[in-house]
C-alpha positions as CSV (number, residue, x, y, z in Angstrom):
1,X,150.4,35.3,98.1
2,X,146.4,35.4,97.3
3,X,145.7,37.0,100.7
4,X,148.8,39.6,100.2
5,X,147.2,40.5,96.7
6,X,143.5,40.6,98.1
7,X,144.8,42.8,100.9
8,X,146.5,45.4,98.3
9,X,143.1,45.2,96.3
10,X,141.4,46.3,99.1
11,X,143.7,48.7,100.2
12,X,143.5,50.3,97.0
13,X,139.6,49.9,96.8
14,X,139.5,51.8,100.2
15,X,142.5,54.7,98.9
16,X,139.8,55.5,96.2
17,X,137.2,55.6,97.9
18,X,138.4,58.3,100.5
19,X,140.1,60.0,97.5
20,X,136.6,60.5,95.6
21,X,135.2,61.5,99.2
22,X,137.5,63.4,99.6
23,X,136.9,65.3,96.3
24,X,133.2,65.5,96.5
25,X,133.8,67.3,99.9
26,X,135.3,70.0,98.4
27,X,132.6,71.4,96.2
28,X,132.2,73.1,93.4
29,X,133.5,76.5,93.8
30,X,131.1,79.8,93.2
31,X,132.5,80.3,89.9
32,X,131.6,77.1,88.2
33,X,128.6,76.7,89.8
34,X,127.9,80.2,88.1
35,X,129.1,78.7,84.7
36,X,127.3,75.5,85.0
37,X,123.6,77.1,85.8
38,X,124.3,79.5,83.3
39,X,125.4,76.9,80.8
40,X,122.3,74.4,81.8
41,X,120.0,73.8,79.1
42,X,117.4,71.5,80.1
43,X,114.8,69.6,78.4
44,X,111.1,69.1,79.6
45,X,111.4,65.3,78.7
46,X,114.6,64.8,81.2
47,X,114.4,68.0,83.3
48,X,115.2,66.3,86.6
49,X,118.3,64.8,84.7
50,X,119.0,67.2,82.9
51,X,120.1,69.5,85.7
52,X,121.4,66.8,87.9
53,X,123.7,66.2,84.9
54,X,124.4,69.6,83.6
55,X,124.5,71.5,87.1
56,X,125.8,68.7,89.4
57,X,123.5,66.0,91.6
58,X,124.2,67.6,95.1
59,X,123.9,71.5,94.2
60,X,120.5,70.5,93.1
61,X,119.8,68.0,95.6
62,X,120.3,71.1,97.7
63,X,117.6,73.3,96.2
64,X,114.7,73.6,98.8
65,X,111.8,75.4,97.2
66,X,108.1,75.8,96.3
67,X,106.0,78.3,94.2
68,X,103.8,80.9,96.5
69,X,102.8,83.6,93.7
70,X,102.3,84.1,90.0
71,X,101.3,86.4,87.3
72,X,100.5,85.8,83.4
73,X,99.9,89.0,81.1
74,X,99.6,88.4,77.1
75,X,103.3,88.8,76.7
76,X,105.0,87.9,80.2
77,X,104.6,85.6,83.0
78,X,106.3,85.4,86.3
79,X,106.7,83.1,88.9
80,X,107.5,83.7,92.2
81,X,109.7,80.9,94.8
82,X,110.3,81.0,98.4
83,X,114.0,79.2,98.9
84,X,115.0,77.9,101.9
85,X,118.8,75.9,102.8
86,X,122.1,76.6,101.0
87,X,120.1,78.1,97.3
88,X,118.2,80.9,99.8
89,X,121.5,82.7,99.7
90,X,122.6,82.1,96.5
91,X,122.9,84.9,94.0
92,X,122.3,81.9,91.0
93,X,118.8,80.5,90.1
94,X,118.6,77.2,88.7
95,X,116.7,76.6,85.9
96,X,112.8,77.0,85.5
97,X,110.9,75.7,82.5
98,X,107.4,76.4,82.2
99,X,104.7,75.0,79.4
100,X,101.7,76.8,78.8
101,X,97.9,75.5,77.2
102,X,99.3,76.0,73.8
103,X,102.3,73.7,74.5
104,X,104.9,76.3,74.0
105,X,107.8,75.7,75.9
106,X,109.7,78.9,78.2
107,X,113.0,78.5,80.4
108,X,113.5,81.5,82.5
109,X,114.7,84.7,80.7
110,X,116.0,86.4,83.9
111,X,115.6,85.6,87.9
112,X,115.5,88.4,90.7
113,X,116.2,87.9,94.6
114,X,114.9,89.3,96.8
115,X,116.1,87.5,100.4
116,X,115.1,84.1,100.4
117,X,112.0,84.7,97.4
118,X,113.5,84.6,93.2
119,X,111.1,85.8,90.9
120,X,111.3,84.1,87.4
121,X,110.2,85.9,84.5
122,X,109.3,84.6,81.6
123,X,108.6,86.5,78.0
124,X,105.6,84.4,76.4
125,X,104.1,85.0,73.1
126,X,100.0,84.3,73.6
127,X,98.0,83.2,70.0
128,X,96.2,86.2,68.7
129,X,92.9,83.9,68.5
130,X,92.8,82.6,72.4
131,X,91.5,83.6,75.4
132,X,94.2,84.5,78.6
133,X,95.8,82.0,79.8
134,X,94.3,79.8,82.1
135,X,97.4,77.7,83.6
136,X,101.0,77.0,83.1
137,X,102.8,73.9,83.7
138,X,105.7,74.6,85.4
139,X,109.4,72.2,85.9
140,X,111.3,72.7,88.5
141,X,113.9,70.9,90.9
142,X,112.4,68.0,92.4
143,X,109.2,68.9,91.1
144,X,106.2,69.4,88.4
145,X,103.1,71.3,89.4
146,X,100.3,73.2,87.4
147,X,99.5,76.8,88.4
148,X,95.8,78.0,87.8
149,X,95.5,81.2,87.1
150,X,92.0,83.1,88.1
151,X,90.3,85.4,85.6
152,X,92.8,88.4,86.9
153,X,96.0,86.2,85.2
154,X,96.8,85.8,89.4
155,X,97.7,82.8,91.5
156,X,98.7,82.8,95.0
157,X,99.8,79.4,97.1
158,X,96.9,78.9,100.0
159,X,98.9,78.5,103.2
């Protein structure tokens, strides 16, 4: 009687296991995804599980990218990524959040593709009483970097 009951335990351990296999095989479709990065609003003190949470742990385990260009005027700044795997075709961009000298705090206001590069741009207000900005912290999946602008507000990744 144990082993028949131990046997139907397992057997039922197993049946969920390939169910939520199964299920996690399938995907997210398109259109949630869209809803989901959209919807994502995360914070600098969790970013990394923030997004995992909000967004989904593989769609951002499958975002592949690094910073390679940047520009800061008083009232913008953009960043621009070179995406490689499944996100370098995507038409979404996962959120960005960037923190500047003063400690303001900017998520992305709008993302534009262009192949396998997404420029981020960000609307910034700089204190009327500072000099240009100097560097931005920026948050992004699987990563936190500073960017160091030179006297022209420019930054370029040295390959």
């Amino acid at each position: 009687m144990i082993r028949r009951l131990a046997l139907i335990v397992v057997a039922l351990c197993v049946l969920l296991v390939a169910v939520f296999t199964y299920q996690n095989m399938q995907g997210l479709s398109s259109e949630e995804l869209a809803r989901r990065v959209a919807a994502s609003r995360p914070e600098w003190a969790n970013y990394q599980e923030n997004i995992k949470g909000q967004i989904g742990a593989t769609p951002v385990a499958e975002w592949d990218g690094e910073p390679i260009a940047a520009s800061a005027s008083e009232s913008s700044l953009e960043i621009t990524f070179r995406l490689s795997g499944p996100w370098a075709s995507r038409e979404l961009a996962l959120p960005v959040l960037v923190r500047d000298p003063y400690g303001a705090l900017h998520r992305h206001e709008r993302a534009v593709r262009d192949g396998s590069l997404v420029r981020y741009y960000f609307a910034r207000e700089q204190p009327t009483n500072s000099s240009p900005l100097a560097w931005v912290e920026i948050l992004y999946p699987h990563h936190e970097d500073r960017i160091v602008f030179d006297a022209a507000g420019k930054w370029k990744k040295n390959e």
